[in-house]
C-alpha positions in Angstrom: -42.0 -102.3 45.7 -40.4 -99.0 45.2 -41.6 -96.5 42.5 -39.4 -95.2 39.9 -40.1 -91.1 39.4 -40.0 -90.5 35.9 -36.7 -88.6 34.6 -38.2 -84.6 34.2 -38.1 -83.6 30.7 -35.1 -81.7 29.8 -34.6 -78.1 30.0 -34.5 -76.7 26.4 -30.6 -75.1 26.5 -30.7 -71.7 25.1 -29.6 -71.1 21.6 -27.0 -68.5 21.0 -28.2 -66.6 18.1 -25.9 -66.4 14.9 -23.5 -63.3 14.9 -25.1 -61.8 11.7 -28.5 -62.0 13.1 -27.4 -60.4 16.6 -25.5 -58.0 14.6 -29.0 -56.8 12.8 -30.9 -56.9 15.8 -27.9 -53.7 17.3 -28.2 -52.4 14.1 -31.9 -52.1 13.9 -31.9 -51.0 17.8 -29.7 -48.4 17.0 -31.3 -46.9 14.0 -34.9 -46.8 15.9 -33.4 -44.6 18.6 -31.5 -42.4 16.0 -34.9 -41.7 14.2 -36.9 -41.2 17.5 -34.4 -39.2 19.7 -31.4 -38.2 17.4 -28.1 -39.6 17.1 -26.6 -37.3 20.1 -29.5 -38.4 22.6 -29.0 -41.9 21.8 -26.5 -43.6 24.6 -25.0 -47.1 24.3 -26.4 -48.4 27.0 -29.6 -47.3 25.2 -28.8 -49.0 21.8 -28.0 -52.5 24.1 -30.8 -52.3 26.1 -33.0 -52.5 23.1 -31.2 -54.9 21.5 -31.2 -57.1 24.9 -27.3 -57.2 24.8 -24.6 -56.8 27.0 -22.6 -54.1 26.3 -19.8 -56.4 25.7 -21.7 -57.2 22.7 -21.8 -53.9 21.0 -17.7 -53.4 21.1 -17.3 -57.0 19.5 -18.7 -55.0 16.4 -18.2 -51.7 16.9 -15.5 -49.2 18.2 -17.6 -46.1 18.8 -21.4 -45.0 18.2 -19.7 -43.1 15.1 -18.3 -46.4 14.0 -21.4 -47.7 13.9 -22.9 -44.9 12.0 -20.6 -45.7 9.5 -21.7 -49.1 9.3 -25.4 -48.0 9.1 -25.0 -45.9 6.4 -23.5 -48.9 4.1 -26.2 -50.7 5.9 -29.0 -48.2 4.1 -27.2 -48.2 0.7 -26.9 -52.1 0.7 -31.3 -52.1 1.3 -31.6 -49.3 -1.0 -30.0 -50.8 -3.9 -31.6 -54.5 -3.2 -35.0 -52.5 -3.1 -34.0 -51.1 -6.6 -33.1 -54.5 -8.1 -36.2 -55.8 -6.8 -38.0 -53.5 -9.1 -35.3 -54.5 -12.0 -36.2 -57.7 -11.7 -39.8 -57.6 -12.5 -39.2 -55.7 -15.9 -38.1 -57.5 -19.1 -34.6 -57.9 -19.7 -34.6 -56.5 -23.1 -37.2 -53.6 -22.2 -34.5 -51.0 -21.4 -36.7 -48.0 -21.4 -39.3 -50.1 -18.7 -35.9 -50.2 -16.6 -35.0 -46.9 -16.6 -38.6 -45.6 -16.0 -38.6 -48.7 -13.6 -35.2 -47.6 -11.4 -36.0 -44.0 -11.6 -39.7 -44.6 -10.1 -38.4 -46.8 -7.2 -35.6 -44.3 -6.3 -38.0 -41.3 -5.8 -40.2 -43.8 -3.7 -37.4 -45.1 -1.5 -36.4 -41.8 -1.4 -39.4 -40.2 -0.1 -39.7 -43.7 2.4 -36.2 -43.2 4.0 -35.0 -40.1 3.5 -35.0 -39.1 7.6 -32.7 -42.0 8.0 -30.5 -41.0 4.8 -30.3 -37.5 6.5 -28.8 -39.2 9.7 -26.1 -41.4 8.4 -25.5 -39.2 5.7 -25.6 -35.8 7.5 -23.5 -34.1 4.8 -25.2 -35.6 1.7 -25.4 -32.3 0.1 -21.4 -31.8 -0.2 -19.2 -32.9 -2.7 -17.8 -35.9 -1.9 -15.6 -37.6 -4.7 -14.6 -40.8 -2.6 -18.5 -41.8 -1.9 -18.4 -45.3 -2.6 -22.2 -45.9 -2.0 -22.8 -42.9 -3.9 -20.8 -45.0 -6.6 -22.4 -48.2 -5.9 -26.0 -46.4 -7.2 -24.2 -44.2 -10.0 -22.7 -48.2 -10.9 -26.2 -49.4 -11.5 -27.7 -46.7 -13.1 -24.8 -47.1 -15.9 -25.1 -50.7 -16.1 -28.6 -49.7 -17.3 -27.8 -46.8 -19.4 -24.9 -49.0 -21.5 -27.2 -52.0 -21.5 -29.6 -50.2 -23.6 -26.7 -48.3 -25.4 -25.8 -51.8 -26.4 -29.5 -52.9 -27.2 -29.8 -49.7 -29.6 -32.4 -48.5 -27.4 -30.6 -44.8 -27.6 -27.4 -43.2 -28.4 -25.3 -41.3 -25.7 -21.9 -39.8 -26.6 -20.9 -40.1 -22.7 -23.5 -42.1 -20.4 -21.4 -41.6 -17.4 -22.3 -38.0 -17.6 -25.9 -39.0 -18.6 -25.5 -41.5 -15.5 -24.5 -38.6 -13.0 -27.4 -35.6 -14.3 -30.1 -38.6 -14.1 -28.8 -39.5 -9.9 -28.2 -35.5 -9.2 -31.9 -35.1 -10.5 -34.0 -37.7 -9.0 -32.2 -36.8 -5.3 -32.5 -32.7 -6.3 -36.4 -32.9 -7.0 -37.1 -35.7 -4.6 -35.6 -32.8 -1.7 -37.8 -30.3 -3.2 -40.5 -32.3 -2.8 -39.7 -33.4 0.9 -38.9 -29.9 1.6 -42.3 -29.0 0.4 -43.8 -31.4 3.2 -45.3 -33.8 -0.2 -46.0 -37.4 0.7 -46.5 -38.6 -2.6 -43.9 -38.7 -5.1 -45.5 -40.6 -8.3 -46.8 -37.2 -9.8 -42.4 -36.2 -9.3 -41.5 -39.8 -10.4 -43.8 -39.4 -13.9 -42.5 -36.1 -14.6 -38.4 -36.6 -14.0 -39.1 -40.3 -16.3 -40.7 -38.3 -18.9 -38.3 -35.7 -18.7 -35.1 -38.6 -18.7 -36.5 -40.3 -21.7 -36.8 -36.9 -23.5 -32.8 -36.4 -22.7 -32.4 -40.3 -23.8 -33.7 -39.2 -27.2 -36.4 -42.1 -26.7 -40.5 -42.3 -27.7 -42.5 -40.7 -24.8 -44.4 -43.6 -22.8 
């Protein structure tokens, strides 16, 4: 009687990973390099290597390294504004002055957390730049927050645009006075510029 060998168990076919997760995994490659060996140092073959890409890969989403740069930058305003809604979320919806002490606390934090990778895909940070839209995107929320408690009665402001702007200018000045100083720890900075925006809101000191 002849034996029947029993069929081998099929080989698992590898999965092809979705396109935005690839495209994270480049992205995340890249920005590791950048922060350990400068954006100059850092080849494409490097950036595919550790993302365990082809090459190929990289110009599917990307022209250049600069292009990609670009890309990173939105990248770090997209996480930076998430990480700022996060901490928006967990305050009351009517407690406008908890949001505002709230968003101005998180920026100096996330400031003080990412600022060596702000300062690479936003090497000129420090100039004038009108047409910034992730500069805007920020300014945007801050306003929302400054009208919503306009609205609320929570404080008066002839132009909150303006208020919007001095508040972003200030938490980014004395946050780079403080990283220039070589401080770690920002919530002694954080206190001081909330106290000192509730004070320009016209609002009860917390």
């Amino acid at each position: 009687m002849s034996r029947n060998t029993p069929p081998s168990p099929e080989q698992p076919r590898p999965r092809t990973k979705p396109a935005e997760v690839r495209l994270e995994e480049l992205m995340a490659a890249a920005e590791s390099l950048f922060l350990s060996q400068g954006v100059e140092a850092t080849t494409i073959s490097e950036i595919v290597a550790r993302a365990e890409v082809a090459k190929g890969t990289f110009y599917h989403y990307f022209d250049s390294k600069n292009d990609m740069l670009a890309a990173l930058g939105q990248r770090y305003t997209r996480h930076f504004l998430e990480r700022l809604e996060q901490a928006l979320d967990a305050c009351a919806e009517d407690d406008w002055v908890g949001r505002i002490s709230s968003w101005i606390r998180t920026s100096v934090q996330a400031y003080l957390d990412s600022y060596r990778l702000h300062d690479i895909v936003y090497p000129s940070h420090h100039h004038h730049d009108r047409g910034n839209p992730e500069k805007s995107a920020i300014l945007e929320q801050l306003l929302g927050i400054l009208e919503g408690g306009q609205h609320a009665g929570s404080w008066q402001l002839a132009q909150p645009g303006v208020m919007a702007s001095l508040i972003y200018a200030g938490v980014h000045g004395a946050t780079d006075d403080v990283i220039a100083a070589g401080e770690a720890d920002g919530r002694v900075l954080a206190e001081a510029i909330v106290q000192a925006c509730l004070r320009m809101l016209g609002v009860e000191q917390r």
